[in-house]
C-alpha angles and dihedrals in degrees: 000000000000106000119223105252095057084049087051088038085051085046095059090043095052104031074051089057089037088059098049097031110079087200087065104059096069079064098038084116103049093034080062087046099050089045096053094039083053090048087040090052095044090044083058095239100103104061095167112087117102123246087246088062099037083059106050084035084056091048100046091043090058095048090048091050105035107100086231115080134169095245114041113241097229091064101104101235101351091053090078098028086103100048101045085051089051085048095045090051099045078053096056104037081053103041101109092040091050083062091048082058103050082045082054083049110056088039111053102074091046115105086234116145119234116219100188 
């Protein structure tokens, strides 16, 4: 399990790449969604992401967050090339769980009976 202060630590690094990478601000919204539902899930509180997602989300997580890149940071541009794409495809591999998880979040609070 990923614990929550290398989600939180994932969450500074990529809201960092969201703020100086003009392809990620048309995201800015879901990036913070998929962030908070991360840190939800490896709080514990959050028990509803597939195997498949918490995975790749592991994987990409540890590439966003290891010092070594591909594509070396310094490098003005390039530098975050690789970590826009991992964030783009973890986007995209989450998206409609990402919505499952708005949905969460409107409802738990809700007095709504569940029946199962």
């Amino acid at each position: 399990m990923i614990s929550a202060k290398k989600v939180k630590k994932f969450a500074k690094s990529v809201m960092s790449a969201v703020e100086s990478s003009p392809q990620l601000v048309s995201c800015r919204e879901d990036i913070k969604t998929l962030c908070a539902m991360l840190y939800d899930w490896a709080k514990g509180d959050y028990k509803y992401i597939s195997k498949r997602t918490a995975v790749i989300a592991g994987i990409c997580i540890a590439y966003i967050i290891c010092p070594i890149d591909i594509i070396p940071g310094f490098v003005p541009v390039l530098g975050q090339i690789d970590d826009v794409a991992v964030i783009c495809f973890l986007l995209k591999v989450v998206k409609k769980e990402i919505g499952f998880y708005r949905i969460w979040l409107a409802t738990k609070n809700s007095n709504v009976i569940d029946v199962n």
